[in-house]
C-alpha angles and dihedrals in degrees: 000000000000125000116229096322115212100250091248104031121132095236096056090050094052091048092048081046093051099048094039088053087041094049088039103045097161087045106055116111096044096057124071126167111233107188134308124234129166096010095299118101113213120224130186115214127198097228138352093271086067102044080048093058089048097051101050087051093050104120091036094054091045082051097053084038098051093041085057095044083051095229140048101285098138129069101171145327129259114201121202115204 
């Protein structure tokens, strides 16, 4: 678990990186978290079928996110194509 991760940190990026690519197994080497600001991580996709994926997995991946941060950091999640 982190401890109040500094938004752009490396280490909270690769966090958020680890439990997306864990959660999205299929998926992996097309996602990478870019940065979080206001909330909302931004993720960039390869291609639709992923930001798809993402999207409709939203509310489970802030969940998994938020239980490894330890508190309620993510909103939502913003993907770039």
């Amino acid at each position: 678990m982190l401890k109040s991760p500094k938004e752009d940190s490396p280490e909270f990026i690769q966090s958020v990186n680890q439990t997306i690519k864990e959660s999205l197994p299929d998926s992996a080497d097309k996602i990478e978290a870019l940065y979080m600001k206001n909330r909302t991580i931004t993720i960039s996709c390869q291609d639709k079928e992923t930001a798809d994926e993402i999207m409709q997995n939203q509310t489970i991946l802030v969940e998994k996110i938020n239980k490894k941060l330890g508190q309620n950091d993510v909103d939502r999640i913003r993907y770039l194509l």
